[in-house]
N, C-alpha and C positions, 0 to 999 in steps of 0.2 A: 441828775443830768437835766440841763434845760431841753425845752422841745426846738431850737436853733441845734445842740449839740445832737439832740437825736436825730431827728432829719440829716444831717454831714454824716452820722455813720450808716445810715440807710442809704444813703445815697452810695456811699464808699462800698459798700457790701451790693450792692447792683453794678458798679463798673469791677469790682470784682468775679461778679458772675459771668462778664463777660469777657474778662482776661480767662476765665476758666473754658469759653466755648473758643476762643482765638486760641488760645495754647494748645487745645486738643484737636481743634483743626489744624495746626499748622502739620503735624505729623504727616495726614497723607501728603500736603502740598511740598512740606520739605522731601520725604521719600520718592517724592516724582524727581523734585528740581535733582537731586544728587544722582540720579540718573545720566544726568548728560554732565554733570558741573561735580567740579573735586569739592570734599567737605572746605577745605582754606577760602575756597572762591566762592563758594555759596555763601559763605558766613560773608566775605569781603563786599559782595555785591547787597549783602540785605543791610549789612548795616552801615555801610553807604547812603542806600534809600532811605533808612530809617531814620541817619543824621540831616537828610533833606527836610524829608515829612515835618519831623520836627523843628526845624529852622522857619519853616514856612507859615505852621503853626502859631511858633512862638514870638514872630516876630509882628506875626499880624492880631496876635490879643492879647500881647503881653509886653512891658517896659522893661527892661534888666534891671535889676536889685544890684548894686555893687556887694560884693562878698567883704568882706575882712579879710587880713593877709594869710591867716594858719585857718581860714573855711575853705580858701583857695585849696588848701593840701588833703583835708579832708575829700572834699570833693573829686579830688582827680583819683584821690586812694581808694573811694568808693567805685567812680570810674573803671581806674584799671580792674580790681577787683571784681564786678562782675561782671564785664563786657570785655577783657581781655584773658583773666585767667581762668574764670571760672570759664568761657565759650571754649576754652585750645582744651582745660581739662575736662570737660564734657565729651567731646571729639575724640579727644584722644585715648582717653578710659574706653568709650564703648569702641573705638577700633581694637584695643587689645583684649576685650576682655567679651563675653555675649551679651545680646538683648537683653535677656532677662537677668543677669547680673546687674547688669546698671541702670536698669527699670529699678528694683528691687534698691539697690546703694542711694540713687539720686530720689526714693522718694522717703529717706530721712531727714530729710532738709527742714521739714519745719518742724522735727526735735531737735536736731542742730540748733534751729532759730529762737526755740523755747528757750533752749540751754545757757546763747550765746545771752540772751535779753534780757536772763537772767542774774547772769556774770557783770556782763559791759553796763547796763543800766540801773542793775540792783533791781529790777522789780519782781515782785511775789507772783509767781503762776502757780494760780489754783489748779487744787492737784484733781477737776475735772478735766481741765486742759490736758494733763500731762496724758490723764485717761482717754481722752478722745481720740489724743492723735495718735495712741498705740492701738487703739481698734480698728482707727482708721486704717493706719499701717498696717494690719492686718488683713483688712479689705483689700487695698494696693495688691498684697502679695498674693491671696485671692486670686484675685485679676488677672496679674501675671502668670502664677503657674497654672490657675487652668486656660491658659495658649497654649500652653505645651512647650514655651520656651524653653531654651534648656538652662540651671541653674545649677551652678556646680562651683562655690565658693574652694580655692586656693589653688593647688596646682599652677598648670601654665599662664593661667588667666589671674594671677595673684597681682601682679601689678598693675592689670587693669581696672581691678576690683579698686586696689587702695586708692588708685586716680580718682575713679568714679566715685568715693567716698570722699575724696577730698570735696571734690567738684560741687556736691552739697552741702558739704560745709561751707564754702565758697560761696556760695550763693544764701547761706544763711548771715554769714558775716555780712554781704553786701544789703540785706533785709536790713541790719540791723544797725549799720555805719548810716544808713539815710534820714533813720529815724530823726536825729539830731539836725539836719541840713531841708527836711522838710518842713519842718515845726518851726526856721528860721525863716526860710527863703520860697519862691513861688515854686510848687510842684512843678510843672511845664519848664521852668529854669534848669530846675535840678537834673531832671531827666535832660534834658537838649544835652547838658553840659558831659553827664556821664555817656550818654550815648554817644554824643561825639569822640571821645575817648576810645570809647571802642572801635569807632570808623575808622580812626586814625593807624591803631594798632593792628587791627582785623585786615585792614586795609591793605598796609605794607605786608604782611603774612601772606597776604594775595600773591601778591604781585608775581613773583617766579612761578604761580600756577596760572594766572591770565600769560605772559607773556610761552611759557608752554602749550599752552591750548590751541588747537587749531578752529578759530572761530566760527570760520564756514562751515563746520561741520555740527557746531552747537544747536543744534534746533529753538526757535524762538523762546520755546512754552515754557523750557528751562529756565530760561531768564527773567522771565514772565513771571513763574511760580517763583522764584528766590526775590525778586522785586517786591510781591506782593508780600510774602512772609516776614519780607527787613520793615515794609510801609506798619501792617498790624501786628504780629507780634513781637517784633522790638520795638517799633513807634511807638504805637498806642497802647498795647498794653505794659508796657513799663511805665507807661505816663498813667495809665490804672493804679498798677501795681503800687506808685508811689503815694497814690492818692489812698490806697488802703490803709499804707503806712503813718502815712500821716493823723488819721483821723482812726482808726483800729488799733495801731501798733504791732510792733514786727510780730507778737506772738499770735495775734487774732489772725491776721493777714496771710500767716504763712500756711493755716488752717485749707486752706482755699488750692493749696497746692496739691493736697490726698483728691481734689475731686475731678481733676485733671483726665488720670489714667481711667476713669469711671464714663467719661467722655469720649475719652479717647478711642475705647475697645468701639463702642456704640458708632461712630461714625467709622473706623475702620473697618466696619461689619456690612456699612451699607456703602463706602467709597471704594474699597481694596477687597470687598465678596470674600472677606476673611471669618474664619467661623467664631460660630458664640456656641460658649459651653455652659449647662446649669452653674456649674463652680461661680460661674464670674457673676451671672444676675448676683447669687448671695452676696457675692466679694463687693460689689458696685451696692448693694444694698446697708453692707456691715461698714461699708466706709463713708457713706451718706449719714447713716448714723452716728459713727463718732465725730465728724465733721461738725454736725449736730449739736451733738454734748459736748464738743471743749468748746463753742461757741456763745454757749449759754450763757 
């Protein structure tokens, strides 16, 4: 490895650290905004702002790359996929199904993404990886059950579960459909492009819950906190996210996702006065670790 290609993945691996503090921030900010705003319109209004952010962005550092005619389909397929189906099946899983089900389901995504990277690309993942992200996985789960959520796999919540399961696959396929579109074309392009995608789609799903809503009654902050969430964690950390991809690859990158809920618990403890259990130090500690070792 040259010391130009090291640097790009040091680099890549610090805007990742920071989709990891944006992601687990967004939690309290989105649990406030859904307060006054239905989950369709939250989603409709953030990624909205987020196809702005990045227009504004990209048009002021960046020239368009003309695509090819079948990168055209690629791209929009990656698009839908994870800014349309993977956001309705995220939503819609944890409505049918509890918190800690699909806390637990959606943080298999980057075995999913090991799996998928495997298959679609053909490449070899070293079986410390495969190890990391099952400890980590374990930490996750850690985390989770000591909240005291409740976790109760089948029954009435079974087709919440399989949603929620999809939904990480979902979002593992879309890790791994960019791979090829960012190794082509300008990071910042590729995101504008899919994110728009999803404004488009997320957008119209809106609309029968904006025109329902009685506006005057919406308090600002809501709109505020959905605004702010669509600007950084759809904006800019997918414009991260891709940039990991690009210079990591989808299996590195998705490594990045177990450290999330380890973030997440820690600020929801001093934003939401929500408690911490010894369980979870360990859990937040065993999953720093295998984050760790399949990183190596």
């Amino acid at each position: 490895m040259t010391d130009l290609q090291h640097a790009k993945e040091r680099k890549a691996e610090i805007l990742l650290l920071f989709v990891v503090i944006i992601w687990a921030s967004n939690y309290p900010i989105a649990k406030w905004a859904l307060n006054g705003l239905s989950p369709l319109l939250f989603n409709g209004i953030r990624y909205i702002v987020a196809a702005l952010v990045l227009a504004m962005l990209f048009f002021n550092r960046s020239r368009w790359t003309p695509l090819a005619t079948g990168d055209w389909y690629m791209l929009l397929r990656a698009g839908v996929v994870a800014n349309v189906i993977y956001q309705m099946a995220f939503i819609i899983g944890l409505n049918m199904t509890s918190a800690g089900n699909a806390a637990i389901l959606l943080s298999t995504s980057p075995l999913w993404t090991l799996f998928l990277s495997s298959r679609l690309h053909k490449e070899h993942i070293p079986r410390q990886m495969w190890l990391g992200m099952l400890v980590s996985l374990c930490g996750v789960a850690m985390i989770i059950l000591g909240s005291g959520k409740k976790l109760e796999f089948g029954g009435a919540d079974i087709y919440g579960d399989l949603i929620s399961l999809g939904a990480a696959a979902f979002w593992a396929w879309n890790t791994n459909l960019q791979k090829p579109l960012v190794a082509k074309y300008p990071t910042l392009q590729v995101t504008f492009v899919m994110i728009s995608v999803g404004a488009v789609g997320l957008g119209l799903a809106a609309v029968p819950s904006a025109i329902a809503t009685s506006w005057s009654t919406v308090h600002w902050t809501y709109i505020l906190a959905a605004a702010v969430s669509g600007a950084l964690s759809i904006g800019v950390a997918n414009y991260f996210w891709s940039t990991g991809v690009k210079y990591l690859g989808p299996g590195r990158t998705s490594t990045y996702n177990n450290l999330i809920p380890v973030l997440a618990f820690v600020i929801s403890y001093f934003a939401l006065d929500e408690n911490v259990y010894p369980i979870q130090f360990i859990g937040a500690a065993v999953t720093v670790a295998g984050v760790w070792y399949a990183r190596r």
